[in-house]
C-alpha positions in Angstrom: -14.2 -17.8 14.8 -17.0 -17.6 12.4 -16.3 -15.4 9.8 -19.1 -13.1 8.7 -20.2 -12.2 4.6 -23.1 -10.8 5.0 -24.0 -7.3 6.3 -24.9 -6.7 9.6 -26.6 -3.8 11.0 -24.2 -1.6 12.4 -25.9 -1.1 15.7 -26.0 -5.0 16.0 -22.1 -5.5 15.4 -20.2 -7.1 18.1 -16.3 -7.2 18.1 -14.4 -10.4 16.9 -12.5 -12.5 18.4 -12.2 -10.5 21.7 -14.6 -10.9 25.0 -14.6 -7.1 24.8 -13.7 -3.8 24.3 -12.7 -1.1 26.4 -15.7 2.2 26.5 -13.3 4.5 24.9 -11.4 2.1 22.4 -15.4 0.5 21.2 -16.3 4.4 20.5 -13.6 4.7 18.4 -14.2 1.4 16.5 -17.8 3.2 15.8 -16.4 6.7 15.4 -17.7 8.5 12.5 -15.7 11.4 12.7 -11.7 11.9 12.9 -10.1 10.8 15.8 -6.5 10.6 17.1 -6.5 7.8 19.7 -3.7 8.0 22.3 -2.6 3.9 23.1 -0.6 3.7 25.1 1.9 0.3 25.3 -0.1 -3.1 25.5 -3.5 -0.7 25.3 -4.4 -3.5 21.8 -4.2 -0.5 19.2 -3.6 -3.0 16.6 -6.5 -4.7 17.7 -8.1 -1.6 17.5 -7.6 -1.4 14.0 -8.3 -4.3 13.3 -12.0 -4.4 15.0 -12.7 -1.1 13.6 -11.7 -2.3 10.2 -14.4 -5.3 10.7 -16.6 -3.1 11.8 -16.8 -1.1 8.8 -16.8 -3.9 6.4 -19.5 -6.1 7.7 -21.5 -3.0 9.1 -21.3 -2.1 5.2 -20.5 1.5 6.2 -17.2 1.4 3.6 -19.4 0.9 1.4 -18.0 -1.6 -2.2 -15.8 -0.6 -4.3 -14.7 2.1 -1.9 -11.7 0.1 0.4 -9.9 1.3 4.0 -6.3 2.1 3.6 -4.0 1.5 6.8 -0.8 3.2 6.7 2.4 1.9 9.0 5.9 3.1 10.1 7.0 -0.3 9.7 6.4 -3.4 7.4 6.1 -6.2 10.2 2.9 -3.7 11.6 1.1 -3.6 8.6 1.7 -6.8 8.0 0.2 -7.6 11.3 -2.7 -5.6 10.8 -3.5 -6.9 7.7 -3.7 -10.4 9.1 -5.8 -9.4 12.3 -8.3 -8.1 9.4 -8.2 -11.3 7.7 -8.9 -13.4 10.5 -12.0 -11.6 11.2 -13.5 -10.8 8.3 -14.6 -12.8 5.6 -12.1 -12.5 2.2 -15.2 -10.9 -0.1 -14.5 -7.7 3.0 -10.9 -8.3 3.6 -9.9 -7.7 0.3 -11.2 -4.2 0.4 -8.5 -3.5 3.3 -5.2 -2.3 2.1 -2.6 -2.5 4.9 0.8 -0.9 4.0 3.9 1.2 4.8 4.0 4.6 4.3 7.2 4.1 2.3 5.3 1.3 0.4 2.1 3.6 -0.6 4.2 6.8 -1.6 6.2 4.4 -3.9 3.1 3.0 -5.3 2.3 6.3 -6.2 5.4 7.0 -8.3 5.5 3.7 -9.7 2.1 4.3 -10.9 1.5 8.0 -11.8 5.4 9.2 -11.6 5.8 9.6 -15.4 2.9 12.4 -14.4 5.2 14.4 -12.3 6.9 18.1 -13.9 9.5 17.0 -16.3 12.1 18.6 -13.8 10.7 16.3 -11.0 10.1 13.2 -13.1 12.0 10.6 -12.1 13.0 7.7 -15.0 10.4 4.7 -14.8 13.8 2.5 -14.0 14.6 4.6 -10.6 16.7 2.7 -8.1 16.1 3.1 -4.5 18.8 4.4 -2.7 19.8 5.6 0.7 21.6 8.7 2.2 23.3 9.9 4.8 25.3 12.7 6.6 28.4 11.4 4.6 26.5 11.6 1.2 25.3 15.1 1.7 28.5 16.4 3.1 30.7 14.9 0.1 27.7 16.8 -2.0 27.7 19.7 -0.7 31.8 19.8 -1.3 31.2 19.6 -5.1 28.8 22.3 -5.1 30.1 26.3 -6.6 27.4 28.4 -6.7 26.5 31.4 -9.3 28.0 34.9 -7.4 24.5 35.9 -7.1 24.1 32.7 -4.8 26.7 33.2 -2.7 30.1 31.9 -2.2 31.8 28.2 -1.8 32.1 29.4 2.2 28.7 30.0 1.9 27.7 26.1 0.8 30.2 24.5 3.1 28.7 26.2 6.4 25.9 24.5 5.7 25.0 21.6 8.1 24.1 18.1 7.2 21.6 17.9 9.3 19.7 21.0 8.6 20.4 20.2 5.2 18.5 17.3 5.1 15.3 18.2 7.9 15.3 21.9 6.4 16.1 22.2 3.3 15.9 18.8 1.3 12.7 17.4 2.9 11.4 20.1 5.4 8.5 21.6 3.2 6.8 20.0 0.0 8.3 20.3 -3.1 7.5 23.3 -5.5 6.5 22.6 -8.8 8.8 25.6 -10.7 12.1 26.4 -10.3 13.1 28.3 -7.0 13.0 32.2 -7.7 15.9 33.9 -6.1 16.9 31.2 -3.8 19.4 31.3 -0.7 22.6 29.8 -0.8 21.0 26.6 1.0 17.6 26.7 -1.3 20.4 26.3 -4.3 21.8 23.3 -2.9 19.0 21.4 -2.0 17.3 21.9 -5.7 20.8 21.2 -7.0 21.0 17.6 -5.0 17.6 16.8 -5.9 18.3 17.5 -9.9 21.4 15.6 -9.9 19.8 12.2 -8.3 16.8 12.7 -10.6 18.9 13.7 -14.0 22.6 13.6 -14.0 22.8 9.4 -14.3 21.1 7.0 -17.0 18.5 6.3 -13.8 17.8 8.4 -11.0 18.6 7.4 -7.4 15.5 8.0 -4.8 15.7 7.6 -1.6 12.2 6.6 0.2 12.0 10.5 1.2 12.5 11.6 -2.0 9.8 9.4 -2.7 7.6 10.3 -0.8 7.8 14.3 -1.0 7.6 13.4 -5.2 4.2 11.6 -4.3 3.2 14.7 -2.5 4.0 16.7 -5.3 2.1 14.4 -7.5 -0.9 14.4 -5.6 -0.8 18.2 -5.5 -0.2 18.8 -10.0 -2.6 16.2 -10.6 -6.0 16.6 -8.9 -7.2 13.6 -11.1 -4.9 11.4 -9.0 -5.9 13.3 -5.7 -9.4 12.3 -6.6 -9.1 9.3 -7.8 -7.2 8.4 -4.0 -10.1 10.3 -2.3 -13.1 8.2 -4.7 -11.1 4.5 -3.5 -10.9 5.6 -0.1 -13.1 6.3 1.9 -11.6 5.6 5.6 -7.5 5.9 6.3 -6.2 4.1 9.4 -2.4 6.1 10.6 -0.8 3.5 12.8 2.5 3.8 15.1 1.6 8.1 14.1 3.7 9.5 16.8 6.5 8.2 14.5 5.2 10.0 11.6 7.9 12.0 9.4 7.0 15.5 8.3 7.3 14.1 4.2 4.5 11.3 5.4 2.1 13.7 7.6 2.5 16.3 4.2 1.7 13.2 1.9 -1.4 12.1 3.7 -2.4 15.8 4.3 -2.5 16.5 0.5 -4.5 13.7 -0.4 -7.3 13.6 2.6 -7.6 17.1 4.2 -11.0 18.4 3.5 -12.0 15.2 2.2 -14.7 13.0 3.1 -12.6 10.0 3.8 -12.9 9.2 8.0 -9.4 9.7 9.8 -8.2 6.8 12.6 -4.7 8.2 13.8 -3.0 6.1 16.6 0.0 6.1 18.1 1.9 7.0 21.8 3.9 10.3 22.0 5.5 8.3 25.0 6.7 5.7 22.8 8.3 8.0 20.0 11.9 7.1 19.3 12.6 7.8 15.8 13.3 11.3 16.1 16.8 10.5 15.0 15.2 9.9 11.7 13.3 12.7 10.9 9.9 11.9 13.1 8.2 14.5 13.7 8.4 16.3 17.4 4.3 16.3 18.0 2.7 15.0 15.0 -0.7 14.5 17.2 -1.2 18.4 17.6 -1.0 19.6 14.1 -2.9 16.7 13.3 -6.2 17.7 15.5 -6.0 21.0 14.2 -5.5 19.9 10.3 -8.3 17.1 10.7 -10.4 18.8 13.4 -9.6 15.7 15.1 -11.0 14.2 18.4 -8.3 12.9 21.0 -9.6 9.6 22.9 -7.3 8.2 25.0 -6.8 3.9 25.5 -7.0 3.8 29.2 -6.2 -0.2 29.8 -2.9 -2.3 29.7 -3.3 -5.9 28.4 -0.1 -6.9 28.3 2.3 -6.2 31.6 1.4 -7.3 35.3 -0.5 -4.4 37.6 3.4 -4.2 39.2 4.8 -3.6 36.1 2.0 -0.9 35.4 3.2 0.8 38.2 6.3 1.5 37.4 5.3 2.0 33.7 3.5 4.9 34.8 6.5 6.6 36.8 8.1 6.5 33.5 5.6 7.5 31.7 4.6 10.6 33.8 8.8 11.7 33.5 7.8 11.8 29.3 4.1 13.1 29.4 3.1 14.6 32.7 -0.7 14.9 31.1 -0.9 10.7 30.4 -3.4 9.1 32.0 -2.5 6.5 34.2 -3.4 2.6 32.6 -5.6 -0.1 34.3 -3.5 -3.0 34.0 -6.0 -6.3 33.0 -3.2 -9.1 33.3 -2.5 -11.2 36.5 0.5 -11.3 37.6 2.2 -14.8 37.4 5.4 -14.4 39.1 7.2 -14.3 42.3 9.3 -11.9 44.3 10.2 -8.7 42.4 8.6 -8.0 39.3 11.7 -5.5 38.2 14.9 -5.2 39.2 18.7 -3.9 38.7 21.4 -7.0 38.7 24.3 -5.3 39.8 27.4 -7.5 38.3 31.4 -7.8 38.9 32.3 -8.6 35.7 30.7 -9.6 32.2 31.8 -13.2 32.5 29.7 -13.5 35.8 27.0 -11.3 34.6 26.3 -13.7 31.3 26.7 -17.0 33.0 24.2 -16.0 35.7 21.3 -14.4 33.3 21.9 -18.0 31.3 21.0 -20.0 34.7 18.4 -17.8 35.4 16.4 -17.9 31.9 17.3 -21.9 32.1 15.5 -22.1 36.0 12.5 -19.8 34.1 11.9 -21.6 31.4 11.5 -24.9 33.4 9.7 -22.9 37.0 7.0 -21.3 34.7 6.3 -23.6 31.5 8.3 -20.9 29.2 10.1 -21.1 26.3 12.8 -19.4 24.5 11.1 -17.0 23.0 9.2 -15.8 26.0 12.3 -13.6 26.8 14.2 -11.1 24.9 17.5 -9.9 25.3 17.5 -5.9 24.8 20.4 -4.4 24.0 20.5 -0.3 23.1 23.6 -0.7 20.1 25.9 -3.1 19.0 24.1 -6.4 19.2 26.9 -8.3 17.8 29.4 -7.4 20.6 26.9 -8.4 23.6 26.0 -11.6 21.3 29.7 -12.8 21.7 29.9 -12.2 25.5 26.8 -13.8 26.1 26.2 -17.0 23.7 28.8 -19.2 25.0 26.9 -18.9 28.4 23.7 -19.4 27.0 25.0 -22.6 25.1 26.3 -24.2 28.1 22.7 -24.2 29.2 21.5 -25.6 26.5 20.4 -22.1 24.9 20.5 -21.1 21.6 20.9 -17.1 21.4 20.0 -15.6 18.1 21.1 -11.8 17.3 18.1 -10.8 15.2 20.3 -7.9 13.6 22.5 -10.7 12.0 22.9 -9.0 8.2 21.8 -11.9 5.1 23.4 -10.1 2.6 22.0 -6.5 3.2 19.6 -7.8 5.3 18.8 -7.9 8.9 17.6 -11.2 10.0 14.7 -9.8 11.8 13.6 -7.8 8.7 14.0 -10.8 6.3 11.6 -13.0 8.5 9.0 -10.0 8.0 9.3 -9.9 4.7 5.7 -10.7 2.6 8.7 -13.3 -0.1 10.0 -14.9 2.9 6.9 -15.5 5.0 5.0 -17.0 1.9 7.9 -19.0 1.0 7.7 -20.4 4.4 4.6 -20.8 4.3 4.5 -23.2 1.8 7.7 -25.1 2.7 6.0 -25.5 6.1 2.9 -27.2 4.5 5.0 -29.6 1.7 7.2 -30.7 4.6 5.0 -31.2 7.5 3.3 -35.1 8.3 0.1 -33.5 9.4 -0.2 -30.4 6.4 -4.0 -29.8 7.6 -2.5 -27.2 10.4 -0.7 -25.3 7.2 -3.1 -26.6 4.6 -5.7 -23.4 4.3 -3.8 -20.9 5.1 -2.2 -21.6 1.9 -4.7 -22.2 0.2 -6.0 -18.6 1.1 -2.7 -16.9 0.4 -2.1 -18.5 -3.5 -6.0 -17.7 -4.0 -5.1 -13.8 -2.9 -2.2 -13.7 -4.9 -4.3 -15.2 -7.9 -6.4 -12.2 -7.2 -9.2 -15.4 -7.2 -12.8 -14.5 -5.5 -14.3 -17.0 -2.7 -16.9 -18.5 -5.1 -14.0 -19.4 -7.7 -14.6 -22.5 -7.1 -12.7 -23.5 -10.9 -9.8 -21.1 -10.0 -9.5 -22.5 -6.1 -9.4 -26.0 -7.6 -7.3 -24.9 -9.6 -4.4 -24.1 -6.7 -5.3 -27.2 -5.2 -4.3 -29.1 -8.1 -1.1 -27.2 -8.2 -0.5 -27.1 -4.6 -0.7 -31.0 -4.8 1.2 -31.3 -7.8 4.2 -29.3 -6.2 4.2 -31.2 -3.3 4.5 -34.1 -4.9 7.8 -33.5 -7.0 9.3 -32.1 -4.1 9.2 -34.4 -1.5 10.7 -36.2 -4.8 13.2 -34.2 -5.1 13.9 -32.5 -1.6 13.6 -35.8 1.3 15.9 -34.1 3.1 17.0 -30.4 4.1 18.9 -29.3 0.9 22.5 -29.4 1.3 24.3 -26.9 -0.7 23.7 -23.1 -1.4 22.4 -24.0 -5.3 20.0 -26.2 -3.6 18.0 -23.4 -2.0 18.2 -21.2 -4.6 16.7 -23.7 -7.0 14.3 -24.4 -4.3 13.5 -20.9 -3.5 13.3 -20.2 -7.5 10.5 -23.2 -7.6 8.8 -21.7 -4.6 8.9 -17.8 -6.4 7.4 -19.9 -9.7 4.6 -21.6 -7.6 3.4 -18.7 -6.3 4.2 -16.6 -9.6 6.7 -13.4 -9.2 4.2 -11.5 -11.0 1.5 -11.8 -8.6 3.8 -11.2 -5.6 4.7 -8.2 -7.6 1.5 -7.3 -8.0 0.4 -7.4 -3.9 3.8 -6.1 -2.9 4.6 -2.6 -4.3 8.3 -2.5 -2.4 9.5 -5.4 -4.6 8.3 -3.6 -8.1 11.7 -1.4 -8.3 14.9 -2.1 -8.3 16.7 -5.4 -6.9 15.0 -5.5 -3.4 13.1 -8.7 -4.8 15.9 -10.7 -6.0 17.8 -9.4 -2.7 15.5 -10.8 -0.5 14.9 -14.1 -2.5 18.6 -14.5 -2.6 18.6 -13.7 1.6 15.9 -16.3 2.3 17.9 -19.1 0.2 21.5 -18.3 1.8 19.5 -18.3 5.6 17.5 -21.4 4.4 21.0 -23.1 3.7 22.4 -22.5 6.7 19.4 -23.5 8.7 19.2 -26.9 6.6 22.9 -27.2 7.3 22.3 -27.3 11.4 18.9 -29.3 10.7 18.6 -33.4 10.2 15.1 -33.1 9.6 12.8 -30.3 7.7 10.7 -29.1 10.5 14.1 -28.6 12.5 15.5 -26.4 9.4 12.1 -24.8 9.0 12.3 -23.6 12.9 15.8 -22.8 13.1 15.0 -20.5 10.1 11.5 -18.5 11.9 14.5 -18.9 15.1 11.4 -20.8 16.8 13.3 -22.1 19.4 16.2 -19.5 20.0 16.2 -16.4 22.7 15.9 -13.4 20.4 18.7 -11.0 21.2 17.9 -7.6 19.7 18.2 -3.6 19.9 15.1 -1.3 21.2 14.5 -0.1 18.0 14.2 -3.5 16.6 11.7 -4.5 19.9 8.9 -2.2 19.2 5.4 -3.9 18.4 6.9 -7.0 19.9 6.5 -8.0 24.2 7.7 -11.0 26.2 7.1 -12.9 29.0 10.6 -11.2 30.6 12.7 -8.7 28.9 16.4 -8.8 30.1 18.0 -5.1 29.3 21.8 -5.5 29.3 24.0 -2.7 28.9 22.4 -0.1 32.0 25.3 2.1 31.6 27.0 5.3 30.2 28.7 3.6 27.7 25.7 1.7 26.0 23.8 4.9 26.4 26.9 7.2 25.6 24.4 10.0 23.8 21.7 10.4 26.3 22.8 13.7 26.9 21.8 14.5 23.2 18.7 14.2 23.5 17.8 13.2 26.7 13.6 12.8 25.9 14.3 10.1 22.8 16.3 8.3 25.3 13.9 8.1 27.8 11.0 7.3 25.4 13.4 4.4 24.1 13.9 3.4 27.9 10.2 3.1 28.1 9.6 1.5 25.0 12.3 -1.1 26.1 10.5 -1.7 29.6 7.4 -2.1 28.1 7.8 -4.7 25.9 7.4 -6.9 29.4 4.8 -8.9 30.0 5.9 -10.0 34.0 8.8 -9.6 34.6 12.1 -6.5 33.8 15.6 -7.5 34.5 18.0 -4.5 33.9 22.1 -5.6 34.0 24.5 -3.5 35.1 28.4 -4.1 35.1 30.8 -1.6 36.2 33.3 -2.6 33.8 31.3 -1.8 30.7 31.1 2.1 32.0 29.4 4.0 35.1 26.3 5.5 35.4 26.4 8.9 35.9 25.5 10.4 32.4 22.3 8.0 32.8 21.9 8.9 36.5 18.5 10.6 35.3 17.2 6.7 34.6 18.7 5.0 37.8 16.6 7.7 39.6 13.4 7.2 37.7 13.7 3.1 38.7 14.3 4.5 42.3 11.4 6.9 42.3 8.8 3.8 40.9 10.5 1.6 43.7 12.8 -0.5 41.5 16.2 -2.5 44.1 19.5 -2.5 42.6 21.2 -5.8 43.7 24.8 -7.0 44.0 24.2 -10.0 42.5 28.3 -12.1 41.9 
């Protein structure tokens, strides 16, 4: 596509790299008021985004210097959206789109302006990010004695570590002065949060903490409130049904009343991070706070009109108010578009979904990663029972939660190190570089910070892009060998594209160890891909997992979809707290069937555990039509 500099009259903007728009989704890309956008799955909110980002740039209604900030849940999204802008827009507007992770703009914040914050909420510029959990609070909370005129030790341990963290840690935005007469759970709450700021060398943050410090900033300082409001002037919310109450405070502090344009989008169908502190109905308070508009997304381009179908059964069980989707994909298969495999036993059940992605892959031009394997917990376990199936088939399985060091493997392949480091091995390696060759050549020019008429500066990488490629198919012929060998490789890589600059674009690797972790991630996975490999392209594929079935959880699934999604694990057992909270459940449920682009297969094996707990899902498949088979 033809990537546009100049300005073009607003009224005369088409979208990019689409045929079209949906009515409701092109009035939102021209919206000039706030809006919270209701997309459902496969609806193209990223697309969205990205069209109403282009739209703004080349319509030259953000006007330079002021730049469009998109917030995400999750790094792979904003990563994502920040591509889709690229590839639309022209780098003199691209640049002006900053695409990040809540998490990653509240640390920003502190990493900039913390030193700003009260002296009894200033962290030390050498913080380290840490996490938390009901364990950490609990042990706390047995240290704790209060004063008598707190209340008593009995007092402190009836406290719950739930509602301690929700309620009292992060439930409400911090207060700049010292709690006056607090309660018995006020006291502990300030006390945790002094003794992780102050009682070590360093304080210890978690990304909460963070963020409710960045609120706190925003809210003492109204020269860094401004100065936020004066760079901004639209905000994009993405995956907002997932929104914590410490992000929806954050972004509330800096933009209400301002004149910065609100985009919030997000499903309340699809929210299944309640578990970590997601709000119950962010989309309510937000259409009060923002006098918002709600436009709904009313078409599916991703799942078959069958699969639409029963997506809206489900969908109605959720949100008996959602509108029901217009699906605008074919449908490509035959015979039943979803269905429950009942099995005898897991032995039969794993040789039997091997065959069948096997006869797929070959009936309808697939390949691996056309399908997913969805499990709800415990990838590792169903990876054993299943592999040595797949393998006889000539599979490869791949368990995306596989930890590199203290990192997932689905989470290292998102992150920004990995991705460029892969980028660059991709084009030093490949026979025919031209595929790889400007993409790189864009990426080191961004991370120079170099404009698009540099033309000294963008000879500049070329010369060094050459000159590396030169001494290392010197020096690396052949997939490295040893675990030193990829760390001396990744270090060359880190030095070509200069830790400073990646630093500079990438405000989660500024604190802390997280960089070094995941450089040290990408060379131990880089090892043991070379190790498997006989040529580079092989090791550079079994690294991305190009040609391996991805096995992972729901939670890990969301954003992605599939030509078939096989869910295994349709029992009590997998789904042993549905009880709990029986509308997160469902919501992952959905989320899980929706990730389909033709065809669901659901497993079921008596031996695993039975289905009554779950009985509420088994009878929301019945109600949309969906056969359970005895299948061996």
């Amino acid at each position: 596509m033809t990537l546009i500099a100049r300005r073009v009259a607003p009224d005369q903007w088409q979208p990019i790299g689409v045929e079209a728009l949906e009515k409701n989704a092109l009035d939102v890309v021209r919206s000039t008021n706030n809006r919270s956008v209701i997309a459902g799955p496969g609806s193209g909110k990223t697309e969205l985004l990205a069209q109403r980002a282009a739209y703004l740039l080349q319509g030259g209604i953000a006007r330079p210097p002021r730049r469009i900030l998109a917030i995400s849940f999750k790094r792979d999204a904003a990563t994502n959206l920040a591509a889709r802008v690229r590839s639309r827009c022209h780098p003199d507007q691209a640049y002006r789109f900053d695409s990040l992770t809540f998490d990653a703009f509240a640390k920003g914040l502190i990493d900039r302006f913390g030193q700003a914050l009260p002296k009894r909420w200033r962290p030390t510029f050498d913080y380290e990010i840490a996490n938390a959990n009901d364990r950490t609070y609990r042990d706390f909370l047995q240290t704790l004695t209060p004063p008598a005129e707190i209340g008593t030790r009995a007092n402190i341990m009836a406290i719950g570590v739930k509602d301690f963290e929700r309620k009292w840690l992060f439930g409400s935005p911090l207060l700049e002065a010292e709690p006056q007469n607090p309660s018995s759970e006020e006291w502990a709450a300030d006390a945790f949060w002094q003794s992780w700021l102050h009682d070590s060398k360093k304080s210890f943050l978690t990304f909460a903490m963070i963020g409710r410090l960045a609120g706190l900033l925003v809210t003492t300082n109204p020269m860094v409130r401004q100065a936020l409001r004066l760079t901004y002037s639209h905000l994009f919310m993405d995956e907002f049904q997932d929104t914590t109450q410490v992000q929806y405070d954050l972004a509330k502090a800096i933009f209400q009343n301002a004149d910065a344009i609100v985009t919030a989008v997000g499903d309340n169908k699809q929210q299944i991070m309640r578990w970590a502190m997601a709000m119950p109905d962010s989309f309510t308070p937000f259409e009060v706070d923002f006098k918002a508009q709600r436009t709904p997304l009313l078409n599916n381009y991703r799942s078959s009109p069958a699969l639409v179908q029963i997506q809206d059964v489900l969908a109605k069980a959720l949100d008996g108010k959602s509108t029901t989707p217009v699906s605008k994909t074919k449908g490509t298969i035959s015979g039943d578009s979803c269905a429950v495999w009942d099995f005898s036993s897991p032995t039969a059940e794993a040789n039997h979904l091997a065959a069948f992605v096997a006869k797929q892959m070959v009936q309808h031009k697939l390949t691996p990663r056309d399908f997913s394997v969805l499990v709800r917990q415990k990838p590792g376990d169903y990876m054993k029972l299943l592999e040595p199936s797949f393998a006889k088939q000539g599979l490869s399985l791949r368990n995306e939660a596989l930890l590199i060091g203290p990192i997932a493997l689905q989470e290292l392949l998102a992150e920004d190190l990995s991705e460029d480091v892969i980028a660059l091995l991709r084009l030093v390696t490949s026979e025919r570089a031209g595929r790889y060759w400007t993409n790189c050549l864009d990426m080191m020019c961004s991370l120079r910070g170099l404009a698009s008429d540099d033309d000294a500066g963008r000879a500049k990488v070329v010369k060094d892009l050459n000159a590396f490629e030169a001494n290392f198919r010197k020096r690396y012929p052949n997939p490295v060998a040893k675990l030193a060998d990829s760390q001396a490789l990744i270090t060359s890589l880190i030095g070509l594209l200069g830790k400073a600059n990646i630093l500079a674009t990438c405000p989660a690797y500024r604190q802390g160890d997280w960089f070094d972790k995941v450089a040290a991630a990408a060379a131990t996975h880089l090892e043991a891909s070379c190790h498997q490999a006989k040529t580079w392209s092989d090791a550079l594929d079994l690294y991305e997992g190009a040609h391996a079935v991805p096995l992972m959880t729901i939670h890990k699934s969301k954003g992605l979809e599939y030509h078939t999604v096989i869910f295994v694990g349709l029992d009590d057992d997998a789904w042993w707290s549905f009880a709990n909270d029986q509308q997160e459940a469902t919501a992952g449920f959905f989320v899980a069937f929706t990730r389909a682009k033709q065809r669901v297969v659901f497993s079921y094996c008596a031996v695993r555990g039975g289905r009554t707990k779950i009985a509420a899902l088994y009878d929301l498949l019945t109600k949309a039509g969906v056969k359970t088979i005895k299948v061996a």
